[in-house]
C-alpha positions as CSV (number, residue, x, y, z in Angstrom):
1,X,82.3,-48.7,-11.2
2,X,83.6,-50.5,-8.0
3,X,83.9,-54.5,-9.0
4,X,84.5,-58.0,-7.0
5,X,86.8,-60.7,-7.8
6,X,85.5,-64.2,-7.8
7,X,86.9,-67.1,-7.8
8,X,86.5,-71.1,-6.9
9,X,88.1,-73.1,-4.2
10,X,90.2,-75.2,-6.9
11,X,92.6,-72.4,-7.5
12,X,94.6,-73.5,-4.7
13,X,94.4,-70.0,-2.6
14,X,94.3,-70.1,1.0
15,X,92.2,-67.2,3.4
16,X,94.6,-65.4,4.0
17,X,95.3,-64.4,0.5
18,X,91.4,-64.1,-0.3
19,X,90.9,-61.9,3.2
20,X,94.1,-59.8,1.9
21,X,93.0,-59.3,-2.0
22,X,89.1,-58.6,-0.9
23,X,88.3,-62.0,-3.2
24,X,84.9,-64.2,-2.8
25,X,85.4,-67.8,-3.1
26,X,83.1,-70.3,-3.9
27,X,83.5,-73.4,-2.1
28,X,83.7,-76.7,-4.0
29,X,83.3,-80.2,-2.2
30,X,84.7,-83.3,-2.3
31,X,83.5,-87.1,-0.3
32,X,85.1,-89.9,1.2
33,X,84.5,-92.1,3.3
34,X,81.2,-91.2,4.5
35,X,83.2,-87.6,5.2
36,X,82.7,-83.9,3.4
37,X,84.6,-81.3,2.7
38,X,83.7,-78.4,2.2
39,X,86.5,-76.3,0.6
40,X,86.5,-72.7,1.9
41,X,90.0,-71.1,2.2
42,X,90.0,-72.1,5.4
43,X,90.7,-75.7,4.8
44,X,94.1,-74.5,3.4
45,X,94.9,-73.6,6.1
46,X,94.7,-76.6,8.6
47,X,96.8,-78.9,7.9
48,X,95.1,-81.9,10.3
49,X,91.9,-81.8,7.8
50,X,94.4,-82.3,4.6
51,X,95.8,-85.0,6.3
52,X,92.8,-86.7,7.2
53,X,91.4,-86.2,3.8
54,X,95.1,-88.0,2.4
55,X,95.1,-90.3,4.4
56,X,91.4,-91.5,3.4
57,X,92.3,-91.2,-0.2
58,X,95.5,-93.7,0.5
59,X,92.7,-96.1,2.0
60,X,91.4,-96.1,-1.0
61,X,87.8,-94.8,0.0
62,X,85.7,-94.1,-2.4
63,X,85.5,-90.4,-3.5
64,X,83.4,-88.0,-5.1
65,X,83.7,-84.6,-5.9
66,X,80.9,-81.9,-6.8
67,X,80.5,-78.0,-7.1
68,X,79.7,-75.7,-4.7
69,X,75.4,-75.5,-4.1
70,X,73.9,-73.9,-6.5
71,X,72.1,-72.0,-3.7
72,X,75.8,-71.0,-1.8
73,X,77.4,-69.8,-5.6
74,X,73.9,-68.0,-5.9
75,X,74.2,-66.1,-2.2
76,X,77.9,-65.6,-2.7
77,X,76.9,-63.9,-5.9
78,X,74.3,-61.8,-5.4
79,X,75.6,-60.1,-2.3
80,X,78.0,-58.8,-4.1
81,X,75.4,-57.7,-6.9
82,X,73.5,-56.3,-4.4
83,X,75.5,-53.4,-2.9
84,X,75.7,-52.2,-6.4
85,X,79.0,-54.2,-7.6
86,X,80.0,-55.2,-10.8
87,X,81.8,-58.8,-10.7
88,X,84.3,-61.0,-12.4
89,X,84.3,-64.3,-12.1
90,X,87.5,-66.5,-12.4
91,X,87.0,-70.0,-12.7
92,X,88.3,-73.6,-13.2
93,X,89.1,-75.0,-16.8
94,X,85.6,-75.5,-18.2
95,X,87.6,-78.3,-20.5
96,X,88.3,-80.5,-17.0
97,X,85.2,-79.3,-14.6
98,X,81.4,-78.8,-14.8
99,X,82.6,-76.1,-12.2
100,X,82.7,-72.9,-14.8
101,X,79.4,-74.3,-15.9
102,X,77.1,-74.6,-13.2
103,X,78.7,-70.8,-12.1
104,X,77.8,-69.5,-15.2
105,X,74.1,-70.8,-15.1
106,X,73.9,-69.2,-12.1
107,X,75.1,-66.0,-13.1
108,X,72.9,-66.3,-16.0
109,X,70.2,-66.3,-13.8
110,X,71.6,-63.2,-11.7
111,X,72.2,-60.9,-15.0
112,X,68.2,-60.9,-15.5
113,X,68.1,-60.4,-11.4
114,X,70.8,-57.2,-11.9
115,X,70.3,-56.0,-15.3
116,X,72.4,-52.8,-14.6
117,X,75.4,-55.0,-13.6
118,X,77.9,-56.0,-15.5
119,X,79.2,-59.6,-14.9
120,X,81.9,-61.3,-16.3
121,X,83.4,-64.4,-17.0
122,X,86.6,-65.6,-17.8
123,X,87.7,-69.7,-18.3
124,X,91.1,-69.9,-16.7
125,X,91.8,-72.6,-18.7
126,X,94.0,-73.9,-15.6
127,X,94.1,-75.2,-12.6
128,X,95.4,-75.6,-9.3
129,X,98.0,-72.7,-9.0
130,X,97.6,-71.8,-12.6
131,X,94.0,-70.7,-11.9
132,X,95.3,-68.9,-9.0
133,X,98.5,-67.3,-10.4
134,X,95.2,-65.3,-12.5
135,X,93.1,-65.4,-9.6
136,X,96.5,-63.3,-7.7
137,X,97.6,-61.0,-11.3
138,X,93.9,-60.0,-11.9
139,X,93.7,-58.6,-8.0
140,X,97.1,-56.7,-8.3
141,X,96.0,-55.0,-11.3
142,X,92.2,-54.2,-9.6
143,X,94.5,-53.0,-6.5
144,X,96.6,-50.7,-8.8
145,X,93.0,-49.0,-10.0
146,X,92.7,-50.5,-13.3
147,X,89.2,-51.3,-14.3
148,X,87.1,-53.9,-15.4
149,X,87.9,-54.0,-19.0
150,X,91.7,-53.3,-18.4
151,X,91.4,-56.6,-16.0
152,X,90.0,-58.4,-18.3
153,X,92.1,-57.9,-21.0
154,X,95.2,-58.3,-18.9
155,X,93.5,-62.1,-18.0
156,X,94.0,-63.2,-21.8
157,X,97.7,-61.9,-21.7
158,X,98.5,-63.1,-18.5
159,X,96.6,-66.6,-19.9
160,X,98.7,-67.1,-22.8
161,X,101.9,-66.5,-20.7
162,X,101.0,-69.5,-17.9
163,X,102.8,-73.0,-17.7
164,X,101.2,-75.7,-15.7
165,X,103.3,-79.4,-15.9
166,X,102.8,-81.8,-13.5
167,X,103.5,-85.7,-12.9
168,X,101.2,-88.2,-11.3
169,X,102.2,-91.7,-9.5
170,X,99.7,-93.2,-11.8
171,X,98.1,-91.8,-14.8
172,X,95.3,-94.3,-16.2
173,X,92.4,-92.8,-13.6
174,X,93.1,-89.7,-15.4
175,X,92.8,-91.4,-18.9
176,X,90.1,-92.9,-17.8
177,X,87.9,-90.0,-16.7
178,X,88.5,-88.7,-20.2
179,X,90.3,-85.8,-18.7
180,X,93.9,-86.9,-20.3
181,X,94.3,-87.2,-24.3
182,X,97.1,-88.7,-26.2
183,X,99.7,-91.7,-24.7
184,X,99.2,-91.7,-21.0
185,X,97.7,-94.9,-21.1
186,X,100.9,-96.2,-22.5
187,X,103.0,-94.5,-20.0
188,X,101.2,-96.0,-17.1
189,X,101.1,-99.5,-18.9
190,X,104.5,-99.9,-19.0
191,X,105.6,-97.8,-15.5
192,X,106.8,-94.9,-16.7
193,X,105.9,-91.6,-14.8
194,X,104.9,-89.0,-17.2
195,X,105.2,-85.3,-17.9
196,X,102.2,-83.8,-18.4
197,X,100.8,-80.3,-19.2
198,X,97.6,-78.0,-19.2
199,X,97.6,-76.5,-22.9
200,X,96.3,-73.6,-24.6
201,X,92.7,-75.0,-24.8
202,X,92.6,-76.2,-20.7
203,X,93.1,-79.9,-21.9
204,X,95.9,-82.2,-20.6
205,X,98.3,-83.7,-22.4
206,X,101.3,-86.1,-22.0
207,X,104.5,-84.1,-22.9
208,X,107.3,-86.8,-22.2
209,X,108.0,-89.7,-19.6
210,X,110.8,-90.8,-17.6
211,X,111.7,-94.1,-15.8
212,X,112.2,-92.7,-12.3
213,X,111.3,-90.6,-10.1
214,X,114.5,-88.6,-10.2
215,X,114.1,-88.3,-14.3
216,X,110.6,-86.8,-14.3
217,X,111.5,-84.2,-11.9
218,X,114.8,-83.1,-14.1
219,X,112.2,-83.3,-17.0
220,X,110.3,-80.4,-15.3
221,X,113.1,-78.6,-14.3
222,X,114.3,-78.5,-17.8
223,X,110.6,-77.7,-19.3
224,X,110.5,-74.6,-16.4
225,X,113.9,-73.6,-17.9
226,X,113.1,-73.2,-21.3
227,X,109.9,-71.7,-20.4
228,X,111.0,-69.4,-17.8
229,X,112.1,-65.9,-18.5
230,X,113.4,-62.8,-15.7
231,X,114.4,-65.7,-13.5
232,X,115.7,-63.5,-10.7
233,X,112.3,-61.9,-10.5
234,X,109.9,-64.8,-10.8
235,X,108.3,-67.4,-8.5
236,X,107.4,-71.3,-9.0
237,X,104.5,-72.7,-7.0
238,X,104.7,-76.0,-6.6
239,X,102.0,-78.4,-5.6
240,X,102.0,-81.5,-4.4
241,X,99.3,-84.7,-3.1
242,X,101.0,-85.6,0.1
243,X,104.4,-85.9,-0.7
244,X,106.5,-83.1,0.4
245,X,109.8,-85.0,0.1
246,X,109.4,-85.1,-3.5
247,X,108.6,-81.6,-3.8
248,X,111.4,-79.9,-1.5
249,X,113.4,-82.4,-3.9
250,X,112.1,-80.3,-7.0
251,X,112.8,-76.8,-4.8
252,X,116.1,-77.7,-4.8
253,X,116.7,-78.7,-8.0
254,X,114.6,-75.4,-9.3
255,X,117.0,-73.2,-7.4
256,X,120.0,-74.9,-8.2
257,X,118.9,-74.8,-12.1
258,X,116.7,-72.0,-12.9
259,X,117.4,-69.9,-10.5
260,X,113.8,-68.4,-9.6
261,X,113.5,-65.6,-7.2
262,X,110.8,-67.2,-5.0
263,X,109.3,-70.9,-5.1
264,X,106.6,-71.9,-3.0
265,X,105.5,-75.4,-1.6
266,X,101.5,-76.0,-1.3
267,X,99.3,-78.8,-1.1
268,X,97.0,-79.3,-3.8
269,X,93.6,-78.8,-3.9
270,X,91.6,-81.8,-2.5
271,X,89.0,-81.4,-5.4
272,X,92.2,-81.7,-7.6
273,X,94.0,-84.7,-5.8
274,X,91.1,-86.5,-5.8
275,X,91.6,-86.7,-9.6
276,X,95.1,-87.0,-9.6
277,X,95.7,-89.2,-6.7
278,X,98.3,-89.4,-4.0
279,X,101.8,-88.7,-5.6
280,X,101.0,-86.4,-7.8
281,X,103.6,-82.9,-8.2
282,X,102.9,-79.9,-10.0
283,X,104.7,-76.5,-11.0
284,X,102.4,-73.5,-12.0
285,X,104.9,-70.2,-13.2
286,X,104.1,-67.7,-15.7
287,X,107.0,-67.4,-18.4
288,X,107.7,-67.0,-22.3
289,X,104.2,-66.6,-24.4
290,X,102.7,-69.7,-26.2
291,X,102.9,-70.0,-29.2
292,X,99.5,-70.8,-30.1
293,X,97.2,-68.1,-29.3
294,X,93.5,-68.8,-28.2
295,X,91.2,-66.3,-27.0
């Protein structure tokens, strides 16, 4: 039975990619400033509108982020329902997001719609290029003529091998949103710039913390070395909220360390950075399994 990849904006893809892997996305939204956003994988792709968007969030104007229209996920869905599809949807942590939540009401409504389709959904427990790195592993294996089980099941490997750490300029709106447990608050209290990581469960957590700028990047290029394994045939993705100097900076240091085969620079996700603020830098990489397990 022929099936469609799904997906949300958040995973940091642009069109091209989508257009190429023959994956729907749903667009999420973000406001500021009295100006929306509506993230397609389009908005990727021009880099005037990520500017603009930055450069309101420096001005400190006041943001707000939401999921895509209940009606859009619903049409996005159901056309692909329609001509007789099965579909699988990918989607942002549920643990950081009401995003996975308001797709699955939708496609709870849809299963009653289609009973003869079978729909899945699988929590990425990730996000940003962690969500996508799935997103991109789960298309290769559809394009190779696996099927919708075998995709599936190759999600919860694939899952259990991904490594998301990132550092953000200032960590307390995170703490505060409720989205960051354990000693973040104590990190940003007294200036340090922290390590932090996406875990098992698709909650963040403060791994370490560094004085300078310069320390917390070496403390992710040491965490991507330990982690990382068949350097000469894996790429990095690296993220980043409007500082590309910092990031080449970690490029550098990630080729002159590790060794990878491939890394690549991206902006993050509006959505994302809006949460995170400006300053924020992230690596994404799959690597050695975790050693807790969760399914």
């Amino acid at each position: 039975m022929a099936y469609t990849i799904v997906t949300d904006s958040a995973c940091n893809l642009n069109s091209r990619i989508f257009r190429q892997h023959d994956i729907c996305v749903i667009p999420l939204r973000v406001k500021a400033g009295g100006h929306t956003l509506v993230l397609d994988g389009d908005v990727a792709d021009d880099p005037q509108a990520l500017q603009g968007w930055y450069q309101r969030l420096r001005d400190g104007a006041p943001v707000k982020t939401a999921p895509a229209e209940e009606a859009v996920c619903e049409a996005i869905c159901d056309k692909i329902l329609s001509r007789g599809e099965d579909l699988l949807y990918i989607g942002f942590s549920s643990r950081l997001s009401n995003v996975y939540g308001g797709v699955k009401h939708v496609l709870a409504k849809l299963e009653k719609r289609y009973p003869d389709r079978r729909i899945c959904l699988f929590d990425s427990r990730a996000v940003s290029f962690g969500e996508g790195l799935l997103v991109m592993q789960a298309a290769q294996r559809e394009e190779a003529g696996a099927t919708l089980n075998e995709v599936f099941a190759g999600l919860k490997d694939d899952r259990n091998c991904l490594h998301q750490y990132f550092t953000v300029a200032d960590p307390r709106p995170l703490a505060k949103s409720g989205r960051l447990k354990g000693r973040a608050r104590l990190a940003g209290r007294f200036g340090r710039k922290p390590l932090l990581s996406v875990d098992e469960d698709g909650d963040i957590h403060i791994k370490a913390s560094a004085r300078s700028e310069r320390g917390i990047i070496e403390a992710i290029v040491r965490r991507v070395e330990k982690k990382m394994e068949d350097a000469d045939d894996a790429t990095v993705f690296i993220a980043h909220t409007d500082c590309i100097d910092k990031a080449q900076r970690l490029s550098r240091r990630l080729r002159e360390v590790v060794h990878p085969n491939e890394v690549l620079i991206h902006t993050l996700d509006p959505v994302i950075a809006a949460h995170v603020g400006v300053g924020a830098l992230g690596v994404f990489f799959t690597g050695v399994p975790r050693k807790k397990r969760v399914y």
